[in-house]
Structure formats: C-alpha cells, structure tokens
C-alpha positions as CSV (number, residue, x, y, z in Angstrom):
1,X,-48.1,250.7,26.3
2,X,-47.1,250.5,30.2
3,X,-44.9,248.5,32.1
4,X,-46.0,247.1,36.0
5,X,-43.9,248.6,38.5
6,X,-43.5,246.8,42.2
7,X,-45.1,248.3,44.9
8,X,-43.5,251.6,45.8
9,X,-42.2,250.5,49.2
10,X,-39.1,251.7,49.9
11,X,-35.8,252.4,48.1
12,X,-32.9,250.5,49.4
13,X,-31.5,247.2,47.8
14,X,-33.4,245.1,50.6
15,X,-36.8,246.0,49.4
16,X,-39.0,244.8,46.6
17,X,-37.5,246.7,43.7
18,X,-33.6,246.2,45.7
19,X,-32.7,243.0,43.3
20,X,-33.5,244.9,40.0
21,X,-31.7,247.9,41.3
22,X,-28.6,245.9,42.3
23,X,-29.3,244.5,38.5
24,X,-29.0,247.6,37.2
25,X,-26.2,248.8,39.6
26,X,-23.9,245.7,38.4
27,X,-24.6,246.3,34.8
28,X,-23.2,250.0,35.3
29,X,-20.4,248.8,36.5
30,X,-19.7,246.6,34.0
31,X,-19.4,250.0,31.9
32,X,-18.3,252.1,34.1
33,X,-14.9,249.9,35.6
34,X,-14.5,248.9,31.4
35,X,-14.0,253.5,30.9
36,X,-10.4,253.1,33.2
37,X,-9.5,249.8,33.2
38,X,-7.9,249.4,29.6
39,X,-6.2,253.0,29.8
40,X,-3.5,251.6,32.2
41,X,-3.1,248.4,30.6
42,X,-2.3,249.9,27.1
43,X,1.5,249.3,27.0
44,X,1.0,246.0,28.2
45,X,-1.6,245.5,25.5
46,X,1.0,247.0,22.4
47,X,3.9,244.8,23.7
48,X,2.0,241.5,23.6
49,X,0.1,242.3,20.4
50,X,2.1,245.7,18.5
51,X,-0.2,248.0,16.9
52,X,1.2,251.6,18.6
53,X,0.2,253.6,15.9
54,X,-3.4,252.2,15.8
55,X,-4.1,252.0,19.8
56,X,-6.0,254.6,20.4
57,X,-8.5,253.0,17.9
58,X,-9.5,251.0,21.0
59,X,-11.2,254.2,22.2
60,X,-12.4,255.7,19.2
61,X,-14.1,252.5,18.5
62,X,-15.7,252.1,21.3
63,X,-17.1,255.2,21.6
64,X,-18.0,255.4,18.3
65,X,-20.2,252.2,18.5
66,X,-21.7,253.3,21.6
67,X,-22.7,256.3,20.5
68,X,-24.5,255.9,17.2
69,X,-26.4,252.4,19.0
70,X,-27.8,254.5,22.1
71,X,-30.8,256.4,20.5
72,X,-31.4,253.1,18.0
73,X,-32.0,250.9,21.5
74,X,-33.7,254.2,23.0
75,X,-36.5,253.4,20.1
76,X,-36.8,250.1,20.2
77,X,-36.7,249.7,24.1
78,X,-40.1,251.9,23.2
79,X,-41.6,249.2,21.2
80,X,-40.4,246.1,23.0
81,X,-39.5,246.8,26.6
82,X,-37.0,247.4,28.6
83,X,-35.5,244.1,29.4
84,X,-34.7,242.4,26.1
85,X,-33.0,245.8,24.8
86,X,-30.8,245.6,28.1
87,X,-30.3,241.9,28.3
88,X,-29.2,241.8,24.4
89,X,-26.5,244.8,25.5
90,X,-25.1,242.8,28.4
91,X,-25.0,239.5,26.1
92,X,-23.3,242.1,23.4
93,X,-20.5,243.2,26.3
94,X,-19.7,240.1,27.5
95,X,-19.5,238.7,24.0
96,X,-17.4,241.3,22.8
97,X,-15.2,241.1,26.3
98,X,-14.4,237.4,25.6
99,X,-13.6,238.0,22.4
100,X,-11.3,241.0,23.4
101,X,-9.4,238.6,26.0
102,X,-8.9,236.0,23.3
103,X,-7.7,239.1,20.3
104,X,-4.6,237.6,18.3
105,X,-3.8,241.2,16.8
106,X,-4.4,245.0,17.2
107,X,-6.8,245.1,14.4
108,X,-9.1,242.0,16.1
109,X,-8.9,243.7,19.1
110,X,-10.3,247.2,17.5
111,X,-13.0,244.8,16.0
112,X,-14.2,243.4,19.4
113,X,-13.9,246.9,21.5
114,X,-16.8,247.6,18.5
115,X,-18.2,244.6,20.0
116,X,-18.4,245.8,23.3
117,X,-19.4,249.6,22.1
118,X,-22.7,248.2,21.0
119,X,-23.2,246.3,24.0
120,X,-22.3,249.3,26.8
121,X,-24.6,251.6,24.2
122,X,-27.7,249.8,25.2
123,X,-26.6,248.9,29.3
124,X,-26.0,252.6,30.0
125,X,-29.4,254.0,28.7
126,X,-31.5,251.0,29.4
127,X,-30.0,251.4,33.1
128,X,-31.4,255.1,33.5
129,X,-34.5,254.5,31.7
130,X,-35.3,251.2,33.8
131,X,-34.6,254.1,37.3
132,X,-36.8,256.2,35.2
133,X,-39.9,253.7,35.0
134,X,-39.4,252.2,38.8
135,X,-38.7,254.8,40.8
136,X,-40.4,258.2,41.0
137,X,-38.7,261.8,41.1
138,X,-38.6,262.0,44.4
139,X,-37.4,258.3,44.7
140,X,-34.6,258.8,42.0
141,X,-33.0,261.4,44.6
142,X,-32.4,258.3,46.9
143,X,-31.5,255.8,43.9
144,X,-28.6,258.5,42.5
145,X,-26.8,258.0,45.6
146,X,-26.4,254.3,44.8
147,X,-26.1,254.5,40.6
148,X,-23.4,257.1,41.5
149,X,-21.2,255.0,43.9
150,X,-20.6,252.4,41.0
151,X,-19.1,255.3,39.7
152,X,-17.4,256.2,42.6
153,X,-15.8,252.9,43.1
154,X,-15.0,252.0,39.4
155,X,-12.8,254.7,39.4
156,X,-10.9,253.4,41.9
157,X,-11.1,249.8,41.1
158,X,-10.9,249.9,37.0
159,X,-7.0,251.6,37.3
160,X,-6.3,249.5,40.1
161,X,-7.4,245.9,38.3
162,X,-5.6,247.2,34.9
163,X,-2.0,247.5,37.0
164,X,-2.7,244.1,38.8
165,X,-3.7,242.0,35.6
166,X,-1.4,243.7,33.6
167,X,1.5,243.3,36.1
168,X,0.9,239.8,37.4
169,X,-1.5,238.1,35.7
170,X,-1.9,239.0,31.9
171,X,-4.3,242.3,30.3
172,X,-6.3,239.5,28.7
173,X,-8.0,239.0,32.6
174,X,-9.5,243.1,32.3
175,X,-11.5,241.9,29.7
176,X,-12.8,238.4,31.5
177,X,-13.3,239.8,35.1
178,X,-16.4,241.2,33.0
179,X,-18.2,237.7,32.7
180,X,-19.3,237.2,36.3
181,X,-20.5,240.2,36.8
182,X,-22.1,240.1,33.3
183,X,-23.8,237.5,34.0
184,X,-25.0,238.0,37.6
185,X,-26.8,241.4,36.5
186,X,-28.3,239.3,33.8
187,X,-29.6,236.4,36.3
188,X,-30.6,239.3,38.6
189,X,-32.8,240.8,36.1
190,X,-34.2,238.1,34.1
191,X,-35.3,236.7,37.9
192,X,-36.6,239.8,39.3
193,X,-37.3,242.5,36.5
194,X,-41.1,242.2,35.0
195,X,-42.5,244.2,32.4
196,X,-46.2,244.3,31.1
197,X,-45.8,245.7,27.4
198,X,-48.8,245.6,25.6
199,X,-47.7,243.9,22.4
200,X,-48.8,246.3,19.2
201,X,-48.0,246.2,15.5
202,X,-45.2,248.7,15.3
203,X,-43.8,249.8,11.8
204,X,-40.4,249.8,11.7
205,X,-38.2,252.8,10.7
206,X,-35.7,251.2,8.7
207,X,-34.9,253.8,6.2
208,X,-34.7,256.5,9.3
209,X,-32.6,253.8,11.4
210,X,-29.9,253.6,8.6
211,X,-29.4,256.9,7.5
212,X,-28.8,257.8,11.5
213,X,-26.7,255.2,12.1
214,X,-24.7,256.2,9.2
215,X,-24.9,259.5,9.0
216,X,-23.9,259.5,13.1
217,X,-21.3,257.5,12.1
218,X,-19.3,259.6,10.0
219,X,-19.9,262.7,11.9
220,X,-18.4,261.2,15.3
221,X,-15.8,259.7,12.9
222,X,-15.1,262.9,11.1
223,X,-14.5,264.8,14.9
224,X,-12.4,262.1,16.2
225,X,-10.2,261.8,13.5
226,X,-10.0,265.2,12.0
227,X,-6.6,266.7,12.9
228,X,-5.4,263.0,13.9
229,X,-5.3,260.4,11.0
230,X,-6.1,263.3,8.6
231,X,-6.2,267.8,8.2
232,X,-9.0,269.4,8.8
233,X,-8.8,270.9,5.2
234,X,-8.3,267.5,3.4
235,X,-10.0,265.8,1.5
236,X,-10.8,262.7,3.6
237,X,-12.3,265.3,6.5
238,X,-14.1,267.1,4.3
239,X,-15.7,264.0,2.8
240,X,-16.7,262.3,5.1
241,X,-18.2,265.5,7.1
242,X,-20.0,266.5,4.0
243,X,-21.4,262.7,4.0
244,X,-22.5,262.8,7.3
245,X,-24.2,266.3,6.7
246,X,-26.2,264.7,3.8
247,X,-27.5,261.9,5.3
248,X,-28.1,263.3,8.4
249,X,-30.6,266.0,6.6
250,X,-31.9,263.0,4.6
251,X,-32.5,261.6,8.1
252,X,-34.3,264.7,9.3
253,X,-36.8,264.2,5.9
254,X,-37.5,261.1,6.2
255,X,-38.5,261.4,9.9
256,X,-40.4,264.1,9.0
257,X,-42.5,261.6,7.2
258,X,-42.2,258.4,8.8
259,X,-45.5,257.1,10.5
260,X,-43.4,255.7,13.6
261,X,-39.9,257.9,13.2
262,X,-36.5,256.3,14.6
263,X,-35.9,259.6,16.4
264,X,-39.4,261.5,16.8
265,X,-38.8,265.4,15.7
266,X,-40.2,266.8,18.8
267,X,-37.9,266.0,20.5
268,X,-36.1,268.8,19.3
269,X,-39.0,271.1,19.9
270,X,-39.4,271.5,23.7
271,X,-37.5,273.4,25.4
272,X,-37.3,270.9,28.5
273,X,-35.3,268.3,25.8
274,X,-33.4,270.7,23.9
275,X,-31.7,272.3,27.5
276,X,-31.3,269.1,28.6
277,X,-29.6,267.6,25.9
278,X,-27.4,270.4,24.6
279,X,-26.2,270.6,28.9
280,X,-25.6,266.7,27.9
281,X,-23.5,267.5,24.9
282,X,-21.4,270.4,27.2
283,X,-20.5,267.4,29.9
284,X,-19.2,265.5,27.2
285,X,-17.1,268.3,26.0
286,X,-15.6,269.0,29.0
287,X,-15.3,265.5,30.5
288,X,-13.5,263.9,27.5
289,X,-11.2,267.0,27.3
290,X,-10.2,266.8,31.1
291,X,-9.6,263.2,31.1
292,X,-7.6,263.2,27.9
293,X,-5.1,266.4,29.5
294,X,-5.1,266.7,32.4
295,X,-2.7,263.4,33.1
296,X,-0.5,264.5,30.0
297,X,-0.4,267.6,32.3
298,X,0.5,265.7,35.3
299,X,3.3,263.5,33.4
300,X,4.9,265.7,31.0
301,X,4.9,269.1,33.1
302,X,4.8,268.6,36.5
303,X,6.7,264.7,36.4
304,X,4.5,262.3,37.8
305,X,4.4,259.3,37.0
306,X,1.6,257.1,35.4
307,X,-0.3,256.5,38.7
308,X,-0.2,260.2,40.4
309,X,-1.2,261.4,37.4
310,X,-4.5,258.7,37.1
311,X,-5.1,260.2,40.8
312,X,-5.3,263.7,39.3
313,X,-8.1,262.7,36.8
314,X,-9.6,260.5,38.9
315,X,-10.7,263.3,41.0
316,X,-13.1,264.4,39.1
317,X,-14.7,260.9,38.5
318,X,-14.9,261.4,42.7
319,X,-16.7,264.6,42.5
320,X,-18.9,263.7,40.5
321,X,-20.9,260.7,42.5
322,X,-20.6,262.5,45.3
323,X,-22.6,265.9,43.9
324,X,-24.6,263.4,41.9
325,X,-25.5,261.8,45.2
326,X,-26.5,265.3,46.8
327,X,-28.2,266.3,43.8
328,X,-31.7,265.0,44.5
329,X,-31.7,266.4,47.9
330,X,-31.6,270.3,45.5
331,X,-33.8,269.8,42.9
332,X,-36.6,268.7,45.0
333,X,-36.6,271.9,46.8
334,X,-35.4,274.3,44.5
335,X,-35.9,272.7,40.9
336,X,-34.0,270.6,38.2
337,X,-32.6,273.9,36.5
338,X,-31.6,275.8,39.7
339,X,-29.7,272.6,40.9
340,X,-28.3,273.0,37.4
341,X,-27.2,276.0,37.8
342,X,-25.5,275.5,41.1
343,X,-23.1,272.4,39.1
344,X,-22.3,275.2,36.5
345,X,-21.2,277.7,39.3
346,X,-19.0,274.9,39.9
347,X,-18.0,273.7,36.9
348,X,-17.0,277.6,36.3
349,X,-14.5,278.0,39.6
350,X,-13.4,274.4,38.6
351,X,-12.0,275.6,35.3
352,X,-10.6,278.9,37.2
353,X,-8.6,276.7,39.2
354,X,-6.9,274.8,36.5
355,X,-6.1,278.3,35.0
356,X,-4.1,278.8,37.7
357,X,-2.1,275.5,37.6
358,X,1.3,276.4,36.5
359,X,5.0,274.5,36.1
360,X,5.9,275.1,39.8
361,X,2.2,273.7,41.1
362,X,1.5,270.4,42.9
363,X,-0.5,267.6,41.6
364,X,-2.6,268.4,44.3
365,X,-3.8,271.9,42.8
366,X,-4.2,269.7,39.4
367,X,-6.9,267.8,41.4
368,X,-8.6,270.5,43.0
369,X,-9.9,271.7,40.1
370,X,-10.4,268.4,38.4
371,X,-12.7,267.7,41.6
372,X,-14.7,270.7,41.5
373,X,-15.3,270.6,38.1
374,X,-16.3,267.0,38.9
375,X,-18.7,268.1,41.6
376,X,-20.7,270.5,39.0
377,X,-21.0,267.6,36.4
378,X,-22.7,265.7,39.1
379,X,-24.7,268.3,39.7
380,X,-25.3,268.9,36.4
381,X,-26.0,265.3,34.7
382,X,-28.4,264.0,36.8
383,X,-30.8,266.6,37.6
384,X,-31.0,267.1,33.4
385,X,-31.6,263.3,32.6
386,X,-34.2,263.2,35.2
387,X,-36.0,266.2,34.1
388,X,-36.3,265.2,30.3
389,X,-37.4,261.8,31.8
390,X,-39.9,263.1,34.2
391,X,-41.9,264.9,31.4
392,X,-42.5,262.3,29.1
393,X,-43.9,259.3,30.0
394,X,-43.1,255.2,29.6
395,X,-43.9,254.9,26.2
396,X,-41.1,257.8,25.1
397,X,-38.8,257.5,28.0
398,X,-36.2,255.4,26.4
399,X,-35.9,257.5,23.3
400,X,-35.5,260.4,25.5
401,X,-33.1,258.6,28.0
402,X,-30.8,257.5,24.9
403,X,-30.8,261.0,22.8
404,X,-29.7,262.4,26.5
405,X,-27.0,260.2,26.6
406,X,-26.3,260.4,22.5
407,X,-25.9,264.0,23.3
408,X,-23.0,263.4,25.8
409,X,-21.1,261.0,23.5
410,X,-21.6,263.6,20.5
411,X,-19.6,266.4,23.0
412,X,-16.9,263.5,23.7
413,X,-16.4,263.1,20.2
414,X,-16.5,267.0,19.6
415,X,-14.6,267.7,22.8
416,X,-12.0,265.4,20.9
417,X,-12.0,267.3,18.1
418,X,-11.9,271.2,19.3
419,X,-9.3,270.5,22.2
420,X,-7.2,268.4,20.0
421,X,-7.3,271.5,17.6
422,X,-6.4,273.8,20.6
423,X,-3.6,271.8,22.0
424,X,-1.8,271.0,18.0
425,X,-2.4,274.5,17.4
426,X,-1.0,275.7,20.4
427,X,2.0,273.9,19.7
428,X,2.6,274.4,16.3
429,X,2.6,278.2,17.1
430,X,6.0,277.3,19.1
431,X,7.8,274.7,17.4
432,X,6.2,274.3,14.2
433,X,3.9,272.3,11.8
434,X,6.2,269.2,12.1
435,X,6.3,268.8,15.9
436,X,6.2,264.9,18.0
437,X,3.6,263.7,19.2
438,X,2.2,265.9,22.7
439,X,3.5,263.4,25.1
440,X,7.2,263.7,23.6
441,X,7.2,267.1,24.2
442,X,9.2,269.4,26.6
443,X,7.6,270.9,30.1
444,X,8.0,274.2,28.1
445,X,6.3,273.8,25.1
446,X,3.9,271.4,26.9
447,X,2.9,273.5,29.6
448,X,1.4,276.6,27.8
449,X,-0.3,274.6,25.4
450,X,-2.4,273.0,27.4
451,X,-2.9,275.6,29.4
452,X,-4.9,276.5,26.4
453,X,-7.1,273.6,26.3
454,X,-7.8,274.7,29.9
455,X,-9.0,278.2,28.6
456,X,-11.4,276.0,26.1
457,X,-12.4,274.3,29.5
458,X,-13.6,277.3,30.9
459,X,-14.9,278.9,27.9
460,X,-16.9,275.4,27.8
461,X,-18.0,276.4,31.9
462,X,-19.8,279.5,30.4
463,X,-21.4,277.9,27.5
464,X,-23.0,275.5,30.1
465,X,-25.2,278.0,31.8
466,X,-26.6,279.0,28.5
467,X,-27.8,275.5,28.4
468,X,-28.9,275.0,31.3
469,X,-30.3,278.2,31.0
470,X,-33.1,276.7,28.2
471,X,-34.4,274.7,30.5
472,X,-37.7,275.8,32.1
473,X,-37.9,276.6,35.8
474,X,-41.5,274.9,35.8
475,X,-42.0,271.2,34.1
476,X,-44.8,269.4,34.4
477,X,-43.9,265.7,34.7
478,X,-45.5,262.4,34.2
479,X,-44.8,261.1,37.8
C-alpha cells in the first residue's frame, strides 16, 4: 500500500505541496486555538448555562475522547488513507463545535465537547502523519518551523478570542469561529491532497478495537477522576481501574492473535517506539501539570489576575514552537536522541527554576521557567515523533503517529492524576482532610503545596532522560 507524493520541490507554502501543508496547518489550528480558548470563557459559560460543579467535565471529556480515538484512526488511516480519516475528524470538530455553540445545558455541552474529542483525535495525528508521508526527514526540519507557529500563535489568539467573545459578543462565537476555518482546511485538502492506496481486503479488528477503546477508556477515566469525583481507595476507583486492567490484558490476547491487530504488538518491541512513546507519555505529564498550576500559582500566591497569570503559562506554549522550530536544524547533525537529550537538559533547569519561585517572586520568574521548560518540550516532541515515523514506513506510519500521540494524552491524564495527588496531599498535611477547593485557599497554605507539584515537575525532568535514553543513537529509517 503507498500513497503518491508531489514532486519534492521545495518546502514553503508557495510550492507544489504548499496548499496541502497550509491544509494541514489550518486543521492544527482548529485544535490547537480550541486547547486555550474555552479556559478563559468558563465563567461566562457557567453563568449563562450553571453546571459549576460539573465544568471541568468539559476538559476531561474532551480529552478523554481524544485520546482513546487517536490510535483507532492511527489503524484505519493504515487501511484506507490518509484523507478520509482526516476529513471525517474535521467534519466530527466542526459538528461537535456547532453543536457546542447551540448547548442548552451543562450536561449537552459535556456531550458535544465529546463531539469534538473525536474529531481533534483524528486532525492532530492525521496532521503529522500526512508531514510524515510528504515530506522527508530532512524536509520535516523546515515544515516544524511552520506546524510549530500555529502553535505559537494559537496561544496568543485562543485566550485572546475567549475574552473578546465572551466580553462583547457571547462564548457561543468560540465555538463557531471554528467553521471557516473548518471548512477551508477541508476545501484545501479535498482540492489538493491525493493519495494512491491500493485498495486490499482488510479484516477488521473489531473485538481488538472494542476492548481498547473501552478498556482506554476507563483507565484515562479512572486517572482523571481518582481523587476528584471519588478516593483513590473507593470502591468506584478501584472498579473501574481493575476494569480497565482486565480488558486491556484481554486486549493484549486478542491482538496477540488477531490476523490484522487494532494496535500491532511490535510496536512495543523496538526500542526506537518504546523511547519514543514513553518520552511522549513524560511531555504529557509535565505539560498538563504546568498548565493546570502554574496560573493557580500566579492567582492565588503571587495576586495576579486572570490574564497575567494566562501570560505565565502561556510561556511555555512560546518555548515550545520556537525549540520545535530549531529542532530540525540538531537532529540532522547530531541525531534524533542527542537533540532529545539537549530538550531534557532543558526541561531539567526549567523545573530548577520553578523550585526557586517563592511568595515574594515576580510573575516574571514564574515564566522563566515555564519557558524553558517549554523550550525542552520542543525539543523534545518533535525530534521523537519524527524518529518513530522515519523507521517505519507508509503502510504503519499512522499507527505509529497515533500511539505517539496516545502516549502523550495517557501522561495528561496521568499527570492529572499524580499532581492532583501531590497538590491534595500537600494540603491536607496543613489544614486537613476537609479543606476548599485549591483555588479558595490562602497564599500560605497554597504556596508550599504547590511548590510540591513543582518537585514532581522536576522529578518528572529526570525520568525524561531515561526515556529518551531508550532510544537508539543509530535508526535506520524508511526515507
């Protein structure tokens, strides 16, 4: 199975691959301005519709869909080509956006967010893999630099459009400024983006796609909600964690067996894959646990308000393009793993900076670190997605591509769980079991508490370079 790729001209949006890469550029975007735009229209959100209690469900939701559909389109973006599997996940989004911007209650709201999970799990993956098939290694140094300024820029624009819609227009409008550019990445693609897949009979992995998607389920579930909506040592988090365990090793048997598996087996055998996605999983750790404290830092200790402290965090989400940007330029002199090893040198002074942040620091010194440890992720992300792409070739690409990124949403939903832990435990140490929520908490009991989640941070630095540390100096690739 092979897919035709243009004539490898040049990189930049003017030449013959330029429309499909501006394609795939806006459908990024569509993701990555929907991560910060909702966050600061949230109280805008519970005063139109109520719901407090069951906000962040909006997240959780979200992610939780994304994350279990990623290595399910992977597959199946394998068997049928790229473009249907991306063009269903931009129809998806902007079906679940519209639906969103028309929600009567909290709870229909949740429902569509699931919506759009589902959608954004098979944009973001089919949007690498498509880089992954067009351009070669050395090419993808150049195409970073673009893919990463979406990023760049939606973290500028995504806060920005929440505080404008939800100040003068209505929060309903951060879910429709998604349908243009929804639908111009989808003209753009369906105009310009050709595939030649040789058409096989496939058998399909039902029993293997089930028991994944619902034993992935309950695990992300059982991490995002443990020590939330239920103890760690009830009996609903122990349930539904021994559920997920069970189906996940009925998973792993049937795979074993299956003549076309959901989630082939090897890829948990070389070491190229396993580094990769386990650096993967540590990015998702430590990016879902900055973003979620370090503006409850900013607020509660140091008394910003909501914007200074979206400035703080949003340094990182700066570092990050920027190093990602750079990152080709490394590992096509010195290597994939050696580039990776520079962003967790990084990643490691990054989290030694916010150990220093204290009660009488600046929001300023907050950033700092938040942008260096955004400038090892960059250098850490990319270099690892294109090295487990670059050694497999098109007909295993996607399923690589979207256990990668399946890795990173698993550490989100784990990061969740383990800083949450560290922050409640933290606290409970000072004031006891029956203490307010975090953000109603005084600079004093706030402070060293997080500071703890910040030691978790860095103890999350040094289990980066063992990752990174699996991966092989030498890979043969497929380019």
């Amino acid at each position: 199975m092979t897919a035709s790729t243009p004539t490898r001209s040049s990189v930049g949006l003017r030449s013959e691959r330029g429309p499909v890469l501006l394609g795939v550029m806006l459908s990024v975007g569509l993701v990555a301005i929907d991560a910060t735009i909702l966050a600061t229209a949230v109280p805008s959100v519970v005063e139109d519709l109520g719901g407090f209690a069951q906000f962040p469900w909006l997240f959780s939701v979200y992610l939780l869909a994304q994350a279990i559909s990623v290595p399910l389109y992977g597959k199946f973006a394998d068997i049928v080509g790229r473009k249907p599997i991306m063009l269903i996940g931009i129809a998806l989004f902007l079906l679940g956006s519209i639906l969103c911007g028309v929600a009567w209650s909290m709870l229909s709201l949740i429902v569509f967010r699931a919506v759009q999970g589902l959608g954004a799990g098979a944009v973001l993956p089919m949007s690498m893999t498509i880089i992954g098939d067009l351009y070669s290694v050395e090419e993808r140094s150049k195409v970073q630099g673009y893919v990463a300024s979406v990023w760049g820029a939606s973290s500028v624009i995504g806060p920005t459009l929440g505080g404008v819609f939800s100040d003068h227009l209505s929060w309903r409008w951060i879910f429709f400024v998604n349908i243009p550019i929804g639908l111009a990445a989808a003209a753009m693609l369906v105009r310009r983006f050709h595939e030649d897949v040789t058409r096989t009979r496939h058998t399909i992995d039902y029993a293997g796609a089930l028991l994944l998607a619902t034993g992935g389920s309950l695990l992300i579930l059982g991490l995002l909600e443990g020590g939330v909506e239920w103890a760690w040592d009830s009996t609903a988090s122990i349930g539904v964690l021994v559920a997920a365990a069970v189906l996940l090793v009925g998973f792993v048997l049937v795979e074993r067996r299956a003549a076309e598996p959901i989630l082939p087996l090897w890829i948990f055998r070389r070491r190229v894959l396993i580094g990769a996605n386990a650096s993967s999983l540590v990015v998702g750790v430590l990016l879902i646990g900055l973003t979620s404290y370090v503006p409850l830092y900013a607020q509660g200790v140091l008394g910003t308000d909501a914007l200074v402290a979206g400035f703080a965090v949003a340094a990182m989400t700066l570092g990050w393009p920027l190093a990602a940007a750079l990152a080709g330029r490394f590992y096509l002199t010195i290597g994939f793993r050696d580039t990776a090893f520079m962003g967790s040198a990084f990643v490691v002074a990054g989290a030694a900076v916010l150990l220093t942040v204290g009660r009488d620091s600046s929001v300023l010194h907050l950033a700092a670190g938040c942008f260096v440890v955004g400038i090892g992720l960059g250098f850490i992300a990319s270099p690892v997605l294109v090295a487990a792409q670059s050694s497999v070739d098109w007909t295993t690409r996607g399923v690589v591509t979207g256990t990668n990124m399946f890795g990173r949403s698993v550490g989100s939903a784990l990061g969740i769980a383990v800083f949450g832990a560290i922050a409640n435990a933290a606290v409970t140490r000072r004031v006891g079991a029956d203490h307010p929520d975090l953000e109603h908490l005084s600079a004093a009991v706030l402070a060293p508490s997080i500071h703890q989640v910040y030691v978790g941070a860095a103890v999350a630095a040094v289990v980066m370079i063992a990752a990174v540390a699996i991966i092989p100096r030498r890979i043969a690739t497929t380019d």
